[in-house]
C-alpha positions as CSV (number, residue, x, y, z in Angstrom):
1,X,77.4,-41.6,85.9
2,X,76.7,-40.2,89.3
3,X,74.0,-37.9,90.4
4,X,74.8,-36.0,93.7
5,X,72.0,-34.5,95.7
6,X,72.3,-32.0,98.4
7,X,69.9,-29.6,100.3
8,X,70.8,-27.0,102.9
9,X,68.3,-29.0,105.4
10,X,70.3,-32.0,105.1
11,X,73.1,-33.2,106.8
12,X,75.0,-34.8,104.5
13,X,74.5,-35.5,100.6
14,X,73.3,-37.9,98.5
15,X,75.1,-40.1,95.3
16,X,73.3,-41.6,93.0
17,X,75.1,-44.0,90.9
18,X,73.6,-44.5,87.0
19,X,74.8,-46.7,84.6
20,X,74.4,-45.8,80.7
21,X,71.6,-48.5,80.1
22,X,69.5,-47.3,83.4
23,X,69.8,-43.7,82.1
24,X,68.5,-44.3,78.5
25,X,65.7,-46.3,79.8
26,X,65.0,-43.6,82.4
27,X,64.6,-40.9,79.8
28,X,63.3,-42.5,77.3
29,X,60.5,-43.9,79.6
30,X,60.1,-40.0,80.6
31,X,59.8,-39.0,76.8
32,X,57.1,-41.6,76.7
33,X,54.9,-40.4,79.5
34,X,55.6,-36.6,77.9
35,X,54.1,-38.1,74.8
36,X,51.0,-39.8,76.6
37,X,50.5,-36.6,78.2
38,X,50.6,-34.6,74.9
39,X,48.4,-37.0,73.1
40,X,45.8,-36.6,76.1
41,X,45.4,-33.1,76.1
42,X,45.3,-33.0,72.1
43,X,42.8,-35.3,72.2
44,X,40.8,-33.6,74.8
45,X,41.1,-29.9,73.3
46,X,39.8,-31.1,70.2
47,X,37.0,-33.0,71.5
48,X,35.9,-30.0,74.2
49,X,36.8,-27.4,70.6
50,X,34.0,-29.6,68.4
51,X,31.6,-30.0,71.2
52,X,32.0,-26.3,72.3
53,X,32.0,-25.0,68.7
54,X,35.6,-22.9,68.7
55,X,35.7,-21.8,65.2
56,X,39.3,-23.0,64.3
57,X,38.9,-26.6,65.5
58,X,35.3,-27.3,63.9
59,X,36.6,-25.8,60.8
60,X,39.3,-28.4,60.7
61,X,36.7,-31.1,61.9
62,X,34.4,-30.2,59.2
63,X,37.1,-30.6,56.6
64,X,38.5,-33.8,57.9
65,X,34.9,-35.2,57.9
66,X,33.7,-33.6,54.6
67,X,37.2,-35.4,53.1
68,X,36.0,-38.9,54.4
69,X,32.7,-38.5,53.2
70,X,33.8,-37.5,49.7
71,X,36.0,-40.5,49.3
72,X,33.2,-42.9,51.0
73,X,31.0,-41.0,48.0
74,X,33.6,-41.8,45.5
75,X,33.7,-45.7,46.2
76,X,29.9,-46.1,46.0
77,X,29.4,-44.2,43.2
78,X,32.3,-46.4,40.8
79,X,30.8,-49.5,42.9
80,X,27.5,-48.6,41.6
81,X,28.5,-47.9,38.1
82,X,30.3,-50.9,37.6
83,X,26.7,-53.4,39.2
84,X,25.0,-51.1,36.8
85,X,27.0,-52.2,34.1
86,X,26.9,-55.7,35.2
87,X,23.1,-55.3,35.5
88,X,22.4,-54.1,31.7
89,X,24.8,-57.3,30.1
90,X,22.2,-59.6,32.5
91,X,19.0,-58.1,30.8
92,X,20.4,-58.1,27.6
93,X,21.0,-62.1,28.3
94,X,17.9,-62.5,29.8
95,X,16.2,-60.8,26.6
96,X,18.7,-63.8,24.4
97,X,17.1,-66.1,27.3
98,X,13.2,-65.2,26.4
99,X,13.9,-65.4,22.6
100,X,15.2,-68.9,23.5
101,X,12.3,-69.9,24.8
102,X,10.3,-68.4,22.1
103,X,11.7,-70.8,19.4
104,X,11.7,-73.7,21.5
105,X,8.3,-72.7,23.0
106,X,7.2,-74.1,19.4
107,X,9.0,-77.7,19.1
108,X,7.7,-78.3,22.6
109,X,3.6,-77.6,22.0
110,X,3.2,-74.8,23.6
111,X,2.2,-70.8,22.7
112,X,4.9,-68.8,22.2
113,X,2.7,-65.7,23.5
114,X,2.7,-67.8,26.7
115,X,5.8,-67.7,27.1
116,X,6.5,-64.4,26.6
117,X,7.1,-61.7,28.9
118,X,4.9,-58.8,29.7
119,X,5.0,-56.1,27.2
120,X,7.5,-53.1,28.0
121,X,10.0,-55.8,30.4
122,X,13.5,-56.5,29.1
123,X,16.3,-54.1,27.4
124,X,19.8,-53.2,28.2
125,X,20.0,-51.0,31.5
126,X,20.9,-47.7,29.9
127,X,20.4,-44.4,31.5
128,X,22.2,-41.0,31.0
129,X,22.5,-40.5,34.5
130,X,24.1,-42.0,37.9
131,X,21.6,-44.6,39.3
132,X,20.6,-44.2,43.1
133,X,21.2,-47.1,45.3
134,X,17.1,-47.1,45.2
135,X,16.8,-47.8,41.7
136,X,19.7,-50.3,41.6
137,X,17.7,-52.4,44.4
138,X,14.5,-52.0,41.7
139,X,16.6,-53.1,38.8
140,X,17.8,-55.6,40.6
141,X,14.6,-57.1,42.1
142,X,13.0,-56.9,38.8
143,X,15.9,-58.7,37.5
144,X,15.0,-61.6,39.7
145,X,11.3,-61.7,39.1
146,X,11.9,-62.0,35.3
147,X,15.0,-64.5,35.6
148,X,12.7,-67.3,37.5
149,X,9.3,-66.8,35.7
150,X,12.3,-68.0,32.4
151,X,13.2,-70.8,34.5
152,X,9.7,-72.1,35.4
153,X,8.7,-71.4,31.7
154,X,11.8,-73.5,30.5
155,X,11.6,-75.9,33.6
156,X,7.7,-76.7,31.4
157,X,9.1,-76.8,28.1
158,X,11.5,-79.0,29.2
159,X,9.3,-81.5,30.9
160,X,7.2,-81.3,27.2
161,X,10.2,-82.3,25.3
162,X,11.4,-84.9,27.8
163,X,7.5,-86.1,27.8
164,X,7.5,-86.2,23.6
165,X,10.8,-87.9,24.0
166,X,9.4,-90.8,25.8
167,X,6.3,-91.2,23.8
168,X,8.7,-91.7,20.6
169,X,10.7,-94.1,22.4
170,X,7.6,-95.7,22.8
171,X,6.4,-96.0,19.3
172,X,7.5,-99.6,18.0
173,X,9.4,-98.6,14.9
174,X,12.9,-99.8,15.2
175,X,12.8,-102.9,13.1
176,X,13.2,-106.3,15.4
177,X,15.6,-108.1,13.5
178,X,18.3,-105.8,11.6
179,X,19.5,-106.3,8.6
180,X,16.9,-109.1,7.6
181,X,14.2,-108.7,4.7
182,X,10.6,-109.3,5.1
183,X,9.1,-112.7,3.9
184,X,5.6,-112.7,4.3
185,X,4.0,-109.4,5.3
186,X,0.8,-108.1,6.4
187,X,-2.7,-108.7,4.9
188,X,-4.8,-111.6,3.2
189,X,-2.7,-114.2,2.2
190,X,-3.0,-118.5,1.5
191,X,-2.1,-120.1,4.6
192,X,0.6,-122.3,4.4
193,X,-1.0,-125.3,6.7
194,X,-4.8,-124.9,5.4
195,X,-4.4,-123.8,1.6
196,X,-7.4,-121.3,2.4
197,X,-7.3,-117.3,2.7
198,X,-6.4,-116.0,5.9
199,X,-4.8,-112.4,7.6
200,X,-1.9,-112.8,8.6
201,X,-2.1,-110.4,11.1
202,X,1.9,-109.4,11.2
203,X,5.1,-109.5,9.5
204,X,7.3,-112.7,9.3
205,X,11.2,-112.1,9.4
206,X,13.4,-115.1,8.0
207,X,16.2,-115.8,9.9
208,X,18.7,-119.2,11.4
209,X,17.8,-120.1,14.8
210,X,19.5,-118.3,17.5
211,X,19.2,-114.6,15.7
212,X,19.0,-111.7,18.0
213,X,15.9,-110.2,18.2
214,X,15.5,-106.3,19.9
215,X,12.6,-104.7,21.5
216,X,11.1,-102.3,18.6
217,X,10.5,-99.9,21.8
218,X,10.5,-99.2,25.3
219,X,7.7,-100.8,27.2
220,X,7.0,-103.8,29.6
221,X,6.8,-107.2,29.3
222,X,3.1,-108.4,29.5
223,X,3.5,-111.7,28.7
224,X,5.5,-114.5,28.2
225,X,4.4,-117.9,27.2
226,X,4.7,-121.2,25.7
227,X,1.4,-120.6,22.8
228,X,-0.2,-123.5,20.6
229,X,-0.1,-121.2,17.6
230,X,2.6,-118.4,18.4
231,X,4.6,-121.0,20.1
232,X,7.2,-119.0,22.5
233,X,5.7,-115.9,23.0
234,X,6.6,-112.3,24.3
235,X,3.8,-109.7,24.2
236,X,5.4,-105.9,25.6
237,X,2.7,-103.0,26.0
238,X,4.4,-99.3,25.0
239,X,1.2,-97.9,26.5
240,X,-1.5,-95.3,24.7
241,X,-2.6,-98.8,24.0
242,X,0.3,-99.7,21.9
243,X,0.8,-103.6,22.1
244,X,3.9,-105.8,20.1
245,X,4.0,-109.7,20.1
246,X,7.1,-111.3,19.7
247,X,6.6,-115.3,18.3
248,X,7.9,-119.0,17.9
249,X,10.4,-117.6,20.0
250,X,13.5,-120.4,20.5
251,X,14.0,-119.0,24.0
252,X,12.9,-115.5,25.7
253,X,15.1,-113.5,27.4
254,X,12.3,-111.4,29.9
255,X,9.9,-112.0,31.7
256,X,6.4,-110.8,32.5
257,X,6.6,-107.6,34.4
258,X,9.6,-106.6,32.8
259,X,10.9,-102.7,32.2
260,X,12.6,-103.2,28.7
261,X,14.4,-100.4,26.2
262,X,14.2,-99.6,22.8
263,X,16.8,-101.9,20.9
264,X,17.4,-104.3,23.5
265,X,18.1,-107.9,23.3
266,X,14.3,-109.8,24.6
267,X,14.8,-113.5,22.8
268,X,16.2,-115.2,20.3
269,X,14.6,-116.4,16.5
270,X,13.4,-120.1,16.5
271,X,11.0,-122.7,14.7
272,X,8.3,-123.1,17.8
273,X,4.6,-123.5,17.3
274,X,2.6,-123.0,14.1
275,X,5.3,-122.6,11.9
276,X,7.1,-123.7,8.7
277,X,10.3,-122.7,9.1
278,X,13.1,-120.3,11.6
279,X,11.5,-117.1,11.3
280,X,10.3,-114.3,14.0
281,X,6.5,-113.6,13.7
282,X,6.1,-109.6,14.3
283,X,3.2,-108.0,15.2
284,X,1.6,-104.9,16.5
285,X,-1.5,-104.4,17.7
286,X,-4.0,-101.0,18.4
287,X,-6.3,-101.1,21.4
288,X,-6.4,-105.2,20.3
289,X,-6.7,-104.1,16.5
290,X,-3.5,-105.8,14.8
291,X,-2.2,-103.0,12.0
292,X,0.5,-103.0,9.5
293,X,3.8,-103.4,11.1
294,X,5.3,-101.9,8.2
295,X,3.7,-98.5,8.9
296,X,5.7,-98.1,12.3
297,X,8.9,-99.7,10.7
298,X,8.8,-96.7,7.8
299,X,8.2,-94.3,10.1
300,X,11.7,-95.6,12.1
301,X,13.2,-95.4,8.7
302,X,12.4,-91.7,8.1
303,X,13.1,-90.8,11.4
304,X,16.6,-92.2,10.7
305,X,17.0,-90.3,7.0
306,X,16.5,-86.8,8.2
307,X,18.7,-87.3,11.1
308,X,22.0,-84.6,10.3
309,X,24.6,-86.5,9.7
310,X,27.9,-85.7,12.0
């Protein structure tokens, strides 16, 4: 394409010469800077019509604002409907929560008023009208304040129950040697070695040399030691002044100091010390009082009965 420019106060003419591509590029970079040019003065007519107040322009303004508003509206208020929702199914689990605690309030020792909320908390959130983003906030904090008061309160009743736990595991009643009957038990009896009356101040359990024998319960090892009478000997204190011996041991398998469990393996039955034949010689003693074994055992045995069955 060319492009021929002339002018009276010229000599002589010019020729342009323009290929296809330059000429597309040179209008549409020309459309472009129309465009920019456009868009500038839009821009500015409608910012000078807001500012200055020209009633067609604020008008449209006012509308286009009012629009984004409405819909900004819109969103929080299904937002807010829906955490409101959300809100009333937590209280209602909280309330579950505090009856929870009520019940076990009981097993553990403790009051069950003591665990219970102030009168007028709790309920479902249920209003017949929208909630503000102020009350939500409330709702909301008071939803916090209840939820940890229930988890100190079941943070205490759980350290009760662990803390009964531990003093049952701590009460000798699991029997010593399983599945073996009692030979001589507690009280006055002849003594084998004098002929005369004598306590015999625990129960004897018949058994070859060699038997297991468990710990009745947790505890530690106190003693442990080659007696004249009780030949080998294991004494474990359970605490609350709860004290087992364990006699005429063939071997022991602890040692003083010991941390033992409930039902584990602390010696083996033999034939040492004052003794007639392979038998373990049980005993359990109160604040240095020896008392029935048998009582402790029974209990162990109860314990076991009323246990459900799976």
């Amino acid at each position: 394409m060319q492009l021929i420019i002339t002018d009276p106060r010229l000599t002589k003419s010019y020729v342009l010469q323009m290929s296809g591509a330059t000429l597309a590029l040179g209008l549409a970079g020309f459309f472009l800077a129309v465009t920019l040019v456009s868009a500038g003065i839009y821009h500015w007519i409608l910012l000078k019509g807001a500012r200055d107040g020209w009633p067609v322009i604020s008008s449209v303004m006012r509308l286009v604002v009012k629009d984004e508003f409405d819909q900004r509206d819109r969103f929080l208020r299904e937002n807010i409907e829906v955490m409101a929702k959300r809100m009333g199914e937590m209280q209602a689990k909280l309330l579950q929560m505090e009856s929870l605690a009520e019940r076990v309030s009981g097993l553990a020792g403790l009051d069950p008023a003591a665990v219970k909320g102030p009168a007028g908390q709790g309920g479902a959130l249920v209003l017949g009208r929208d909630l503000t983003m102020q009350e939500l906030q409330a709702t909301l904090e008071q939803i916090e304040q209840t939820t940890g008061r229930r988890n100190d309160i079941m943070t205490v009743i759980e350290s009760r129950l662990f803390e009964q736990k531990i003093k049952k595991m701590m009460i000798p009643t699991q029997s010593p040697v399983p599945a073996v009957g009692v030979g001589s038990g507690f009280g006055w009896r002849i003594d084998p070695f004098s002929g005369m009356s004598a306590l015999h101040d625990g129960l004897d359990f018949p058994a070859p040399v060699g038997t297991p024998i468990f710990s009745a319960a947790g505890g530690v090892v106190v003693g442990q030691e080659a007696h004249p009478q009780y030949g080998n000997l294991v004494e474990v204190d359970h605490g609350n002044d709860l004290l087992t011996r364990y006699a005429h041991l063939s071997r022991s398998l602890v040692k003083k100091g010991d941390i033992i469990k409930r039902g584990q393996k602390i010696a083996e039955v033999g034939n040492t010390g004052r003794s007639t034949g392979p038998h373990l010689h049980f005993e359990v003693l109160v604040r240095g009082v020896p008392q029935d074994p048998q009582k402790f055992l029974r209990m162990g045995t109860a314990t076991a009965l009323t246990k459900p069955q799976r």
